[in-house]
PDB file with one MODEL, atoms N, CA, C and O in Angstrom:
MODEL        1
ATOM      1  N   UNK A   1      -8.175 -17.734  20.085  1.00  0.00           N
ATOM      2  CA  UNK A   1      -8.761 -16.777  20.975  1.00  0.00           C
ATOM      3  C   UNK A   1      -9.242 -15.605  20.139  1.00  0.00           C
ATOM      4  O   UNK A   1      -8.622 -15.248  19.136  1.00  0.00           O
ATOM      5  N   UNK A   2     -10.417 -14.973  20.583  1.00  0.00           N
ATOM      6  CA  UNK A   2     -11.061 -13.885  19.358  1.00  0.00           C
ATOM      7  C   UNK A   2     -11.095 -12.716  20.866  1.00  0.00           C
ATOM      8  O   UNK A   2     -11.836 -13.053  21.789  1.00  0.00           O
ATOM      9  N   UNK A   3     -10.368 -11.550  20.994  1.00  0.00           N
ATOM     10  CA  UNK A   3     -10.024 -10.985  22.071  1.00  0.00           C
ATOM     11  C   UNK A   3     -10.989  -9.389  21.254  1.00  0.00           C
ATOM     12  O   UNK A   3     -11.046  -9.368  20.025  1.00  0.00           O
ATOM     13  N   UNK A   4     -11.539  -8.408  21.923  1.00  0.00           N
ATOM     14  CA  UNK A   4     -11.882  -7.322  21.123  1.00  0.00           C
ATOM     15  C   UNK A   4     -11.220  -6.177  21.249  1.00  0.00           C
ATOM     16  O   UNK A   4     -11.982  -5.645  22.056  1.00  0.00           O
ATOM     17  N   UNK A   5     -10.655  -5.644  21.127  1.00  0.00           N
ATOM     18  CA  UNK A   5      -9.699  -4.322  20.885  1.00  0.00           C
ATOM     19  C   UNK A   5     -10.269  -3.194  21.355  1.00  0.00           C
ATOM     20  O   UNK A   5      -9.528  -2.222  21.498  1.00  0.00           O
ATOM     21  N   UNK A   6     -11.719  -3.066  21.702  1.00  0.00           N
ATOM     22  CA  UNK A   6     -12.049  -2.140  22.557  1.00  0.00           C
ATOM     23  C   UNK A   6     -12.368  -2.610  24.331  1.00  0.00           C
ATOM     24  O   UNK A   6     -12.928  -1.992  25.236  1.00  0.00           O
ATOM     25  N   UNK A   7     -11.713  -3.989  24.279  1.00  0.00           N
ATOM     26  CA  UNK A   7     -12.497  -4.332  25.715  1.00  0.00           C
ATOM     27  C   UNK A   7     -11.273  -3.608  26.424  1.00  0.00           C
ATOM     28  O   UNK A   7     -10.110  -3.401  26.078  1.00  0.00           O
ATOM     29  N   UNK A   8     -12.106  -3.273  27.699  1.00  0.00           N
ATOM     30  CA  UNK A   8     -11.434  -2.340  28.966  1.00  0.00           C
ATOM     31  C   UNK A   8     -11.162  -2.964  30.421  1.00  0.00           C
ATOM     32  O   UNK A   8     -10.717  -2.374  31.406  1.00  0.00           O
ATOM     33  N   UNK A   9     -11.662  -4.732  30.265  1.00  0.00           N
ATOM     34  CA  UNK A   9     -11.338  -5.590  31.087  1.00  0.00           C
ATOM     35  C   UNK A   9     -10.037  -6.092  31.329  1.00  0.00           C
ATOM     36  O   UNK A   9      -9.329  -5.994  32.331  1.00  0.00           O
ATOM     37  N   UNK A  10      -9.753  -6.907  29.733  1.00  0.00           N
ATOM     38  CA  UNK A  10      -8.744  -7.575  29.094  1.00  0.00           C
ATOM     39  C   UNK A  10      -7.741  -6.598  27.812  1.00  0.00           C
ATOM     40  O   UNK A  10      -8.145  -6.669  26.651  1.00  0.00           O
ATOM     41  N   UNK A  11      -7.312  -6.305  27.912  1.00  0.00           N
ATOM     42  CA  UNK A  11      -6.258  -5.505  27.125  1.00  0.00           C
ATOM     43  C   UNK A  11      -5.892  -6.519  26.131  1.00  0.00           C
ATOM     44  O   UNK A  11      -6.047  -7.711  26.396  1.00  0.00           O
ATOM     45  N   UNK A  12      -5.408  -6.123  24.983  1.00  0.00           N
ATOM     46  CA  UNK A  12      -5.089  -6.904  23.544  1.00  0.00           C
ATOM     47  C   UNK A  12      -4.074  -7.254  24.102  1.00  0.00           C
ATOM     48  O   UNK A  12      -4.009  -8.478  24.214  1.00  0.00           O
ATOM     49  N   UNK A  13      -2.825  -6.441  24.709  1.00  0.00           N
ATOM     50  CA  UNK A  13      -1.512  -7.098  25.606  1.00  0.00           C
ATOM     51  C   UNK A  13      -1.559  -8.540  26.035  1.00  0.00           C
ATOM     52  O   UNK A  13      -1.078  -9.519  25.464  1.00  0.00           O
ATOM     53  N   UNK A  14      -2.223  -8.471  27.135  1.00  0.00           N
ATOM     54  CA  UNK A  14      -2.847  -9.275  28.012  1.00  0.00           C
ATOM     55  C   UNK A  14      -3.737 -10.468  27.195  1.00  0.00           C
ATOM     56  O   UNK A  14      -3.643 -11.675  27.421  1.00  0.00           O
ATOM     57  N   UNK A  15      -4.416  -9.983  26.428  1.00  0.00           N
ATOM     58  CA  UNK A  15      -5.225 -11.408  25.573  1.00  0.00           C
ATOM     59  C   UNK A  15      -3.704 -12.426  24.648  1.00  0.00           C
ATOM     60  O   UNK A  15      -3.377 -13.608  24.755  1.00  0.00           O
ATOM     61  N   UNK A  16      -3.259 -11.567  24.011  1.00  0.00           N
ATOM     62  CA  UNK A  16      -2.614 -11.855  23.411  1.00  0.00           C
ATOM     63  C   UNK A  16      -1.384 -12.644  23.682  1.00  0.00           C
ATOM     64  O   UNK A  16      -0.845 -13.438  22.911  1.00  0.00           O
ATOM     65  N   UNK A  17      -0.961 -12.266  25.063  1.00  0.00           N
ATOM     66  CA  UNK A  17      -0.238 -12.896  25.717  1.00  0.00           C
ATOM     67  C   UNK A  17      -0.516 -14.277  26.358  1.00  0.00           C
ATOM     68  O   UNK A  17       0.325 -15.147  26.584  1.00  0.00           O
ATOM     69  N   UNK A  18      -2.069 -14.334  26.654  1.00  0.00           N
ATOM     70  CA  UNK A  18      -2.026 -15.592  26.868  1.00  0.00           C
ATOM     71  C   UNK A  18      -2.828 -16.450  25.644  1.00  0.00           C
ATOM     72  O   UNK A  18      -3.454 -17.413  26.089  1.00  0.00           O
ATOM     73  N   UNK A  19      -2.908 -16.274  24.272  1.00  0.00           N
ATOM     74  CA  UNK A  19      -2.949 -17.201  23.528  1.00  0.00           C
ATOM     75  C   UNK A  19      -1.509 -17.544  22.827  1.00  0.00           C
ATOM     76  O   UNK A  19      -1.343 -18.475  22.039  1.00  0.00           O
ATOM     77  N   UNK A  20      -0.317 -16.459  23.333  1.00  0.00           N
ATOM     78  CA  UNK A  20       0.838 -16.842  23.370  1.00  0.00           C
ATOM     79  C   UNK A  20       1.581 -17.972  23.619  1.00  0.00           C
ATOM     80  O   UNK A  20       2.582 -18.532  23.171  1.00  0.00           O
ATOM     81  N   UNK A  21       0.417 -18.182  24.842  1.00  0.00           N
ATOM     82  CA  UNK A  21       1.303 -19.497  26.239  1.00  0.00           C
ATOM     83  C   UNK A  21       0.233 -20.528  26.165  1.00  0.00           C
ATOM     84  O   UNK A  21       0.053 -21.333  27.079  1.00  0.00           O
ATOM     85  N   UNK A  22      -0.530 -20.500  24.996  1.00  0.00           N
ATOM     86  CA  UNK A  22      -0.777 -21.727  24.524  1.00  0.00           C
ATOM     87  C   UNK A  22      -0.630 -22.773  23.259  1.00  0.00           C
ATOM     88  O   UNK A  22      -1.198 -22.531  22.194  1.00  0.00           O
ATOM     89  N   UNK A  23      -0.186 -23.427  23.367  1.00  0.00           N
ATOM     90  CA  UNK A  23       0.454 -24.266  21.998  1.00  0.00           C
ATOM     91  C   UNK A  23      -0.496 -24.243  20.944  1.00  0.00           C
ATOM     92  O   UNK A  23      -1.677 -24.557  21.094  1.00  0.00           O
ATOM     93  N   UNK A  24      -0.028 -23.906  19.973  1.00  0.00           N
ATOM     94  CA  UNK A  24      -1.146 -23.826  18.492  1.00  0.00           C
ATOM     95  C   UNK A  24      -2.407 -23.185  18.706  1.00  0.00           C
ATOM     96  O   UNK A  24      -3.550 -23.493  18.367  1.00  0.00           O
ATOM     97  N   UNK A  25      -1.838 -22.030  19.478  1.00  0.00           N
ATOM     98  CA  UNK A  25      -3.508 -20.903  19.905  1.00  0.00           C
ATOM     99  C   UNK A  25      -3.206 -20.091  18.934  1.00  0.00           C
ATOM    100  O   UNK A  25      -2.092 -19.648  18.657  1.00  0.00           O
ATOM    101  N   UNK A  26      -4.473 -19.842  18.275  1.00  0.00           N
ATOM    102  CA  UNK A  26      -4.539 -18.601  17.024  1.00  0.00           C
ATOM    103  C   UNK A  26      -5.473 -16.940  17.975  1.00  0.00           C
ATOM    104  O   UNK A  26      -6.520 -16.934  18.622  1.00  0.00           O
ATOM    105  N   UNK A  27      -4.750 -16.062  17.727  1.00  0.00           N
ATOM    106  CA  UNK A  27      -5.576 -14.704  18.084  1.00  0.00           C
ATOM    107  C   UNK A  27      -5.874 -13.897  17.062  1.00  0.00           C
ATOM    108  O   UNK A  27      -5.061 -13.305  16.352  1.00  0.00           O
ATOM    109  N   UNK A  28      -7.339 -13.866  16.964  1.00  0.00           N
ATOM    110  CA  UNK A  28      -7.809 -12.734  16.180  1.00  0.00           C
ATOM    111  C   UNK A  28      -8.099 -11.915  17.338  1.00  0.00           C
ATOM    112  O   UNK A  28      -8.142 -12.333  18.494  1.00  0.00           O
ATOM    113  N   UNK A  29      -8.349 -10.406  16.860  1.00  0.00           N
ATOM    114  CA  UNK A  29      -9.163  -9.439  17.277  1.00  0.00           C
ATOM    115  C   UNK A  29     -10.395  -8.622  16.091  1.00  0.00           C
ATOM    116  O   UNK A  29     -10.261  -8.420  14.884  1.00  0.00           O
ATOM    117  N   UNK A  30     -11.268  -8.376  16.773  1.00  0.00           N
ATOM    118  CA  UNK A  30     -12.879  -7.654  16.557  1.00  0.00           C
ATOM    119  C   UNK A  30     -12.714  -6.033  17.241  1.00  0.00           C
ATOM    120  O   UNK A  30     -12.300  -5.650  18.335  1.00  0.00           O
ATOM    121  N   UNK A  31     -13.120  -5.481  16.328  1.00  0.00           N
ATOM    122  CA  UNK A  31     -13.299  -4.535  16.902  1.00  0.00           C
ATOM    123  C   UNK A  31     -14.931  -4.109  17.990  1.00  0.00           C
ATOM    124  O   UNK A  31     -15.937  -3.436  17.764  1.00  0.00           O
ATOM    125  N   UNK A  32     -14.529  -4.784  18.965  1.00  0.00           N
ATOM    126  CA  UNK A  32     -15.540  -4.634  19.942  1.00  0.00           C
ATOM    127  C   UNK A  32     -15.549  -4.611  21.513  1.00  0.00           C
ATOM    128  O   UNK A  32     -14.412  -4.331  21.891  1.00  0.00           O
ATOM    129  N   UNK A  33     -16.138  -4.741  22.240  1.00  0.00           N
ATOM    130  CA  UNK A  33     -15.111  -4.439  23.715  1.00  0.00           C
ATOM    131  C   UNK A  33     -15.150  -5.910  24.085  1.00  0.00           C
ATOM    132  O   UNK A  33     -14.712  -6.801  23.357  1.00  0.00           O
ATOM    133  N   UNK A  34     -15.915  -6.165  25.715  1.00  0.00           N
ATOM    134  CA  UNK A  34     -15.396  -7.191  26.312  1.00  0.00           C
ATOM    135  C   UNK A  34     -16.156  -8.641  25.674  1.00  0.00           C
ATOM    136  O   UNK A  34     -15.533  -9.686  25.485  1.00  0.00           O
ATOM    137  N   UNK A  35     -17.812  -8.430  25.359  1.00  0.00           N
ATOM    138  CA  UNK A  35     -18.194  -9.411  25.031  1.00  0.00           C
ATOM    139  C   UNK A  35     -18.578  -9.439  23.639  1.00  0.00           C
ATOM    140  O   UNK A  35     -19.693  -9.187  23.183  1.00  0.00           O
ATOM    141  N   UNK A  36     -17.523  -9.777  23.005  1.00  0.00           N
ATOM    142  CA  UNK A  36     -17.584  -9.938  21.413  1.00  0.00           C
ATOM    143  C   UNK A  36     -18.471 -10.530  20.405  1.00  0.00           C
ATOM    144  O   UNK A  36     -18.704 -10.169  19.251  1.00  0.00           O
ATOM    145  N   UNK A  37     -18.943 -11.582  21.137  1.00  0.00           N
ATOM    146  CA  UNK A  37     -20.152 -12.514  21.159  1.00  0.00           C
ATOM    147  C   UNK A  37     -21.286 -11.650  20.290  1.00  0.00           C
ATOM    148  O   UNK A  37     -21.686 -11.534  19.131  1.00  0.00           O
ATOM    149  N   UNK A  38     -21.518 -11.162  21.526  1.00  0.00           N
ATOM    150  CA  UNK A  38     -22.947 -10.165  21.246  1.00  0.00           C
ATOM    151  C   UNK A  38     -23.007  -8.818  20.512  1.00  0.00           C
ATOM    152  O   UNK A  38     -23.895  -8.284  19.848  1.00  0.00           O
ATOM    153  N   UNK A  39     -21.569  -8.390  20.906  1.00  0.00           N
ATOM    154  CA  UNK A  39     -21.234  -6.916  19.881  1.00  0.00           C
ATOM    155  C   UNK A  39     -21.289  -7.439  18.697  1.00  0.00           C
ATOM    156  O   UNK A  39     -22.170  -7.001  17.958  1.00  0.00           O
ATOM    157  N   UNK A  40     -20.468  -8.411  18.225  1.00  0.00           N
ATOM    158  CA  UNK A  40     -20.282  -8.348  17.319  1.00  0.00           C
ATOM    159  C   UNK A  40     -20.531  -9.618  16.529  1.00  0.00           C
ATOM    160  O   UNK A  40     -19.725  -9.870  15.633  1.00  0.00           O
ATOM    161  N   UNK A  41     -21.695 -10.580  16.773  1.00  0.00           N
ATOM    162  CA  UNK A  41     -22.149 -11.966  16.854  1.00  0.00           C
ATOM    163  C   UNK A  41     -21.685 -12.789  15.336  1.00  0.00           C
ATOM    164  O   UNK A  41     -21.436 -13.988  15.207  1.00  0.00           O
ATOM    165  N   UNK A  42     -21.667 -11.657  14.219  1.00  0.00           N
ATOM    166  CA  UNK A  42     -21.462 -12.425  13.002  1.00  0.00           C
ATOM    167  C   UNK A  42     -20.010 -12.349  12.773  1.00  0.00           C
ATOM    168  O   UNK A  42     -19.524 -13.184  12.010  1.00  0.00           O
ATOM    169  N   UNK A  43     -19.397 -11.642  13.213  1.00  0.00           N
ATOM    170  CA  UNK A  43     -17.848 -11.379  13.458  1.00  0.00           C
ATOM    171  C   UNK A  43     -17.055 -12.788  14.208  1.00  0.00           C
ATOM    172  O   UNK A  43     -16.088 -13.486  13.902  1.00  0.00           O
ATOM    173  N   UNK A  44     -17.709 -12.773  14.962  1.00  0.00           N
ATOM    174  CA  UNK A  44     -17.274 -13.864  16.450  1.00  0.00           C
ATOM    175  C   UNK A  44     -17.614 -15.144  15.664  1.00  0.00           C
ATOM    176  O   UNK A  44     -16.788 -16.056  15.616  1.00  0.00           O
ATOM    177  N   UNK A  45     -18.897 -15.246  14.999  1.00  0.00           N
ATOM    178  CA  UNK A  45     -19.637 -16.756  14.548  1.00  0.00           C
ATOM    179  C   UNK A  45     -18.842 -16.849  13.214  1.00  0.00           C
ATOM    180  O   UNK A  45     -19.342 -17.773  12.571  1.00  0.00           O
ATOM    181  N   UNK A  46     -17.896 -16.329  12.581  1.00  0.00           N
ATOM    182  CA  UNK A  46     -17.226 -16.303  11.098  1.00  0.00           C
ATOM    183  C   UNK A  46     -15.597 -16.630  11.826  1.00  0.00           C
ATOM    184  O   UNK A  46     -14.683 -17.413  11.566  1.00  0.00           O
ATOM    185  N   UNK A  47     -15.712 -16.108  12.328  1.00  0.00           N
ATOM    186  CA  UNK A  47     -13.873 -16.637  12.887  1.00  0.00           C
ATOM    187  C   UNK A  47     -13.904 -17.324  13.903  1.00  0.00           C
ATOM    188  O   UNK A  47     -13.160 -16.905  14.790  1.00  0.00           O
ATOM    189  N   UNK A  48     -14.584 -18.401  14.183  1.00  0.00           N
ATOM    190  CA  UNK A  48     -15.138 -19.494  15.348  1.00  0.00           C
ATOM    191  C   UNK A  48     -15.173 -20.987  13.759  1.00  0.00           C
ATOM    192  O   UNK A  48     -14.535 -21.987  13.432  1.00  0.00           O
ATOM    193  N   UNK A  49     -16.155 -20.315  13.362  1.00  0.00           N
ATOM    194  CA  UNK A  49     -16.354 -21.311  12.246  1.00  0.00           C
ATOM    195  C   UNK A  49     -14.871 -21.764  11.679  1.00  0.00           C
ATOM    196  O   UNK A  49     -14.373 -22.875  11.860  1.00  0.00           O
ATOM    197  N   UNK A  50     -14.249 -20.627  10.927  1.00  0.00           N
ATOM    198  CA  UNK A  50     -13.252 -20.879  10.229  1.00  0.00           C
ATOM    199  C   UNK A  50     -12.058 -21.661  10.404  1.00  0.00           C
ATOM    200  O   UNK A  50     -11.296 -22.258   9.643  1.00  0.00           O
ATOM    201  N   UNK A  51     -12.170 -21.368  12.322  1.00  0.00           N
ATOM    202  CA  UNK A  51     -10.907 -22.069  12.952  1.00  0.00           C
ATOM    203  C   UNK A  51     -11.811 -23.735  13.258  1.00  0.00           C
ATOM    204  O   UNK A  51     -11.250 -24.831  13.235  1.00  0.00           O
ATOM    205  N   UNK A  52     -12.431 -23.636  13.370  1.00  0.00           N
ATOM    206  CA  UNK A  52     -13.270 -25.256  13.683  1.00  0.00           C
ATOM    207  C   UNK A  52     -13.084 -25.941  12.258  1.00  0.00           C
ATOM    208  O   UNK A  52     -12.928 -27.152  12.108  1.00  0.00           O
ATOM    209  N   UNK A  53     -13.118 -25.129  11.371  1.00  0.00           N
ATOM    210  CA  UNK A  53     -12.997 -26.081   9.871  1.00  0.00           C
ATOM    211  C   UNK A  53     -11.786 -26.224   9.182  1.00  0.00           C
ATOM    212  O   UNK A  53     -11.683 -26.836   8.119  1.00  0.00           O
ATOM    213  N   UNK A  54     -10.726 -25.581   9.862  1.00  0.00           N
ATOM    214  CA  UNK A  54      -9.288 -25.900   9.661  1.00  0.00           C
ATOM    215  C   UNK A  54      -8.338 -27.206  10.041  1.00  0.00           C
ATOM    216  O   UNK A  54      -8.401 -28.038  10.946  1.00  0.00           O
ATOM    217  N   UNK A  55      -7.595 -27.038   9.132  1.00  0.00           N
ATOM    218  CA  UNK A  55      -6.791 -28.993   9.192  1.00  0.00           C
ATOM    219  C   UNK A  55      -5.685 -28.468  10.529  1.00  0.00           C
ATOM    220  O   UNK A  55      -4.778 -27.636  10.534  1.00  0.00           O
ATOM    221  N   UNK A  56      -6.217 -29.339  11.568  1.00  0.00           N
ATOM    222  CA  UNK A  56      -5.417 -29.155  12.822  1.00  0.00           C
ATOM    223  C   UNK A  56      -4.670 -30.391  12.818  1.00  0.00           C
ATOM    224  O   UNK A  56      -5.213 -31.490  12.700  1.00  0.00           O
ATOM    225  N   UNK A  57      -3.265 -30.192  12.961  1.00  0.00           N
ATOM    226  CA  UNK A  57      -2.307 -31.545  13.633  1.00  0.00           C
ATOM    227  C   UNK A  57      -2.242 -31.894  14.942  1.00  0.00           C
ATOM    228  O   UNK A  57      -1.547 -32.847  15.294  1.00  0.00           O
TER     229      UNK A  57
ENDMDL
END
């Protein structure tokens, strides 16, 4: 989950908590608000990549 630390929707609490309550969920945060995507597109597209090219069991 890539959650942004300025969003005012979803709280880092709250993000964080539910990549908690999912089995082998990784959380980064961006410094950006709700849609990280677009704030912050090369941010989001570099830690999207990285986890897609990792050795998953």
């Amino acid at each position: 989950m890539i959650g942004g630390a300025q969003d005012r929707i979803l709280n880092s609490p709250q993000t964080r908590a539910l990549a908690d309550s999912i089995p082998r969920a990784l959380y980064k945060e961006v410094d950006a608000g709700h849609i990280v995507l677009f704030e912050r597109a090369d941010e989001f597209i570099a830690l999207a990549t990285e986890f897609l090219f990792q050795q998953h069991d």
